[in-house]
C-alpha positions as CSV (number, residue, x, y, z in Angstrom):
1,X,40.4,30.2,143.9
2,X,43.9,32.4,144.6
3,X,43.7,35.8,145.1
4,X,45.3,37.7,142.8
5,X,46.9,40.0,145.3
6,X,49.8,37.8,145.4
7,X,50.4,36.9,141.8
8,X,51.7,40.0,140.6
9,X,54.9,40.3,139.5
10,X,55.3,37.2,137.7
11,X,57.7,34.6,139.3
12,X,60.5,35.3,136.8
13,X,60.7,38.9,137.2
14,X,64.0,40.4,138.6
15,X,64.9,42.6,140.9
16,X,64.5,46.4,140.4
17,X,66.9,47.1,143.3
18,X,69.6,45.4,141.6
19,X,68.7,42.6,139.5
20,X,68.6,40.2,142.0
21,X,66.1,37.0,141.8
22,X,62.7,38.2,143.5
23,X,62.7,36.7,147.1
24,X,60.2,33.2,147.7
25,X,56.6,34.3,148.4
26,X,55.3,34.6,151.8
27,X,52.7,32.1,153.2
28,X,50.5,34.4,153.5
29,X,48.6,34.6,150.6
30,X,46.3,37.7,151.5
31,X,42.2,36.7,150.9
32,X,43.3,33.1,149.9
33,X,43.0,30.8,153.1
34,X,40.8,27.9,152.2
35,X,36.9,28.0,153.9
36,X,35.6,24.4,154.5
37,X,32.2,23.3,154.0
38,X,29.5,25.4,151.7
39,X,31.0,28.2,152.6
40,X,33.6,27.2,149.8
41,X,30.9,27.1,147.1
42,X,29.9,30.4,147.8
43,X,33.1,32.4,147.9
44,X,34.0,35.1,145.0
45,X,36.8,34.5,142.8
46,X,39.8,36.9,142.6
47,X,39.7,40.2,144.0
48,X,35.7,39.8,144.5
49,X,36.8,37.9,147.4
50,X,37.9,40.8,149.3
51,X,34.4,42.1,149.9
52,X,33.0,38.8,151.2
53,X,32.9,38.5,155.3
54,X,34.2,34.7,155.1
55,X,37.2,35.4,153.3
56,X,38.0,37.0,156.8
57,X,37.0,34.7,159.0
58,X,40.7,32.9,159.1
59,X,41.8,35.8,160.6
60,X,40.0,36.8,163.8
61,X,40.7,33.0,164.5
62,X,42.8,33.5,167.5
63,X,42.1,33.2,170.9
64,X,43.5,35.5,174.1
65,X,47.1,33.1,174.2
66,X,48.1,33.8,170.8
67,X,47.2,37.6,171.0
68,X,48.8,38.2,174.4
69,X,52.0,36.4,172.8
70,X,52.1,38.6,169.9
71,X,51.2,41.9,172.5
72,X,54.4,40.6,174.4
73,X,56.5,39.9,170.9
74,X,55.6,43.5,170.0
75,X,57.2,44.9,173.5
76,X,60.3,43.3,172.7
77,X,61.3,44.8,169.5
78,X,64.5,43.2,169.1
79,X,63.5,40.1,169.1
80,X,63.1,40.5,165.5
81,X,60.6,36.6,165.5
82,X,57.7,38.2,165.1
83,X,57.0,37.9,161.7
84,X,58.3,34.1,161.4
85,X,55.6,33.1,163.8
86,X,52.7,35.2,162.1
87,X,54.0,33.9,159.0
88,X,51.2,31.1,158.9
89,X,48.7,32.7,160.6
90,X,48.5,36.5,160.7
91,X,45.6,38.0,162.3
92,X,43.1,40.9,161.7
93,X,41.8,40.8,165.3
94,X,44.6,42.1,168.0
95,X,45.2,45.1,164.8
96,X,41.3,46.1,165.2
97,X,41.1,46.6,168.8
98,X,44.5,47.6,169.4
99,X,43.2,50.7,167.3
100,X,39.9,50.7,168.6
101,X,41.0,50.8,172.2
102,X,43.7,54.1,171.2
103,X,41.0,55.8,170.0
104,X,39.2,55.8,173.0
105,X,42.5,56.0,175.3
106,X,44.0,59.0,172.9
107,X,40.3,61.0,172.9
108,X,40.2,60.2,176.8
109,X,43.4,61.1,178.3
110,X,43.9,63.9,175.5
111,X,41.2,65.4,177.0
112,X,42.1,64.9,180.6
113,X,45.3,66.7,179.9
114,X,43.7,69.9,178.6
115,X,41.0,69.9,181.5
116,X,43.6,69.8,183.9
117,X,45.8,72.2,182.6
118,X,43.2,74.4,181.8
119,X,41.5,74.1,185.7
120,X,45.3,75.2,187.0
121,X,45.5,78.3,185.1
122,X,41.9,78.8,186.0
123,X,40.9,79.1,181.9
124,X,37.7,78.3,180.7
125,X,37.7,74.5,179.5
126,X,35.0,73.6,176.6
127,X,35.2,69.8,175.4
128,X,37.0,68.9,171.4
129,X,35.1,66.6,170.2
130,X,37.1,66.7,166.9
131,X,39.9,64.7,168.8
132,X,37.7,61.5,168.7
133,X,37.1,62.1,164.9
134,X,40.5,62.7,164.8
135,X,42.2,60.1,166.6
136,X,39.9,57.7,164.4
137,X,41.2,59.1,161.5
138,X,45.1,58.9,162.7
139,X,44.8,55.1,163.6
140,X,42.8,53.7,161.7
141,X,44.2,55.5,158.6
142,X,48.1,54.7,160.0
143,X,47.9,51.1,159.8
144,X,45.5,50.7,156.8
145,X,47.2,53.1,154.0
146,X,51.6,52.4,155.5
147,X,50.6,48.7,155.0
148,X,49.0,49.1,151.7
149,X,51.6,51.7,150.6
150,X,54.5,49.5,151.8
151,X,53.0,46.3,149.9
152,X,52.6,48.2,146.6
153,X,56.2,49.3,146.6
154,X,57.5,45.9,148.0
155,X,55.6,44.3,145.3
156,X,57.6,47.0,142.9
157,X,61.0,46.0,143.7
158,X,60.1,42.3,143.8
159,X,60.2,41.8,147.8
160,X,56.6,40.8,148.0
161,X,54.9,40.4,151.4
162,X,51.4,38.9,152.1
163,X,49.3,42.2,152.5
164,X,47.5,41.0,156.0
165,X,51.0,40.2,157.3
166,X,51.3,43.4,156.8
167,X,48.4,44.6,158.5
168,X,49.2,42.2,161.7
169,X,52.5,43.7,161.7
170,X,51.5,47.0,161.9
171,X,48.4,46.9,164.1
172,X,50.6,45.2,166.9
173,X,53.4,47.6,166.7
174,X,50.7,50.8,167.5
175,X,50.2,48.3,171.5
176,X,53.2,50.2,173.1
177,X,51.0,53.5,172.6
178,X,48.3,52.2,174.5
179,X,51.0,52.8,177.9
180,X,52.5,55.7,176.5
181,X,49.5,57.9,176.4
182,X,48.1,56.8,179.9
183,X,52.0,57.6,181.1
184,X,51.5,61.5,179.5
185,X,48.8,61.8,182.7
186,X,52.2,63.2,184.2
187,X,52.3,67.2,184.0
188,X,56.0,67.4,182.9
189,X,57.1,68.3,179.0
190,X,60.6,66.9,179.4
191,X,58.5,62.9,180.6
192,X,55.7,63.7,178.1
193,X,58.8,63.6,175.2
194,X,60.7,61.2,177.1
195,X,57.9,59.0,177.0
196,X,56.8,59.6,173.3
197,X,60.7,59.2,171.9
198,X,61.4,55.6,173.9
199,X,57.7,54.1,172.9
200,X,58.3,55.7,169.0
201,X,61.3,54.4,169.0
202,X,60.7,50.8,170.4
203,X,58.0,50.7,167.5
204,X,59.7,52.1,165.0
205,X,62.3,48.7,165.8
206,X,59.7,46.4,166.2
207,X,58.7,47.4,162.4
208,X,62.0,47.9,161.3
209,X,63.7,44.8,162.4
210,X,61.3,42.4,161.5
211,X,61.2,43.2,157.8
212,X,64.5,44.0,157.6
213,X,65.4,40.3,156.6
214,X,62.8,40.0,154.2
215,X,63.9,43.2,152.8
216,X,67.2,42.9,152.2
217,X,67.1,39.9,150.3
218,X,65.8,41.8,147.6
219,X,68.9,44.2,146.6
220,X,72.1,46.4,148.0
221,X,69.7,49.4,148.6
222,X,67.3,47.6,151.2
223,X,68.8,50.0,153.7
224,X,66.6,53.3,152.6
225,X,63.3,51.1,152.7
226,X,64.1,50.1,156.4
227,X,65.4,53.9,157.2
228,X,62.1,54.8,155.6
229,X,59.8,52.4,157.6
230,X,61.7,53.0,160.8
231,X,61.7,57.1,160.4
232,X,57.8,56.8,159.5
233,X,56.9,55.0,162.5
234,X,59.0,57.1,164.8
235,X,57.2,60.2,163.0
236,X,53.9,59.1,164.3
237,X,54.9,59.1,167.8
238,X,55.6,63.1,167.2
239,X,52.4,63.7,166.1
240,X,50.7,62.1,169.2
241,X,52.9,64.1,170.9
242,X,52.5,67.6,169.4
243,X,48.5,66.9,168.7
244,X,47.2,65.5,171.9
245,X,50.0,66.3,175.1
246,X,50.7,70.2,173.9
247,X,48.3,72.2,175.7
248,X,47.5,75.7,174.1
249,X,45.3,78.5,175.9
């Protein structure tokens, strides 16, 4: 049985940007990948299907190959590919740890920083353990609610795109942090920006770029969605910057 995420609006329906025909629907069709065996007799139908585990099973179906290759896809941001080779199979599994493991880097090296600094300018040092709470929040919100807040409003001016494409997209755009925030180690202000502007800004592209096709199929004003997505992304890498790397006494 088809999700329903995907079905809405109808095939007919125009345009909003400026009346132009709605663009063909991804591949993906989000919570729709056919099970095999009994498992297909006991799935859900419709949006049911989103709270049953083997409705995600498709999609932690990758081995290390095909996550490394989408890693290195996301390092090379104007590439732009990265989306036609997800198209078919986007994945839920590379998104989760890349998350999981910038939680643990963000709360780590966060927390390095302020010891340090706090041990030259002989302070007293007592341990935040809001920043792991925190950090949780930051990442795993980020790429859960942009994703879900982009597909509603793609879905409003008839650009539809599969919601876990989304997801995929996202997750592996948040890898070049992982670098970033082991390269803030370095005691220096000027590097600590330096570092946070180039991997912002290599995200932000990597987002960018690889919607921007899809995007501007749907209308003349396709521009302020990609300006908005791009100047989103970039804005997160200012609030790793200002939260975690700006030491106060």
């Amino acid at each position: 049985v088809e999700s329903n995420l995907q079905t809405f609006p109808p095939s007919g329906a125009q345009g909003k940007i400026s009346g132009a025909s709605r663009p063909p629907r991804d591949a993906d069709d989000s919570f729709s990948k056919p099970v095999n065996g009994t498992e297909e007799l006991q799935q859900p139908g419709g949006w049911l299907r989103a709270f049953s585990v083997a409705s995600y099973k498709p999609y932690f179906d990758v081995d290390t190959v095909d996550v490394l290759e989408r890693i290195k896809d996301s390092l090379f941001p104007f590439n732009g590919s990265f989306n036609e080779k997800t198209t078919n199979n986007p994945d839920l599994y590379g998104p989760f740890w890349i998350c999981t493991t910038l939680i643990f880097v963000a709360a780590s090296i966060g927390t390095f920083v302020t010891y340090v600094a706090h041990k030259f300018e002989n302070k007293e040092w007592n341990y935040d353990i809001n920043i792991v709470t925190w950090s949780a929040g930051l990442f795993y919100g980020y790429v859960t609610l942009v994703p879900l807040a982009l597909y509603v409003i793609l879905k409003y001016f008839s650009a539809p795109s599969g919601l876990v494409q989304l997801f995929c997209l996202y997750g592996y755009s948040l890898f070049i942090f992982i670098p970033t925030l082991c390269l803030s180690i370095v005691p220096l202000e000027i590097f600590r920006w330096i570092v946070a502007g180039v991997a912002g800004f290599m995200s932000a592209s990597f987002v960018a770029l690889n919607l921007r096709a899809h995007i501007m199929s749907s209308g003349e004003r396709w521009f302020l969605i990609v300006a908005g997505i791009f100047l989103l992304q970039l804005a997160l890498s200012v609030v790793l910057k200002m939260y975690l790397f700006t030491v106060t006494f």
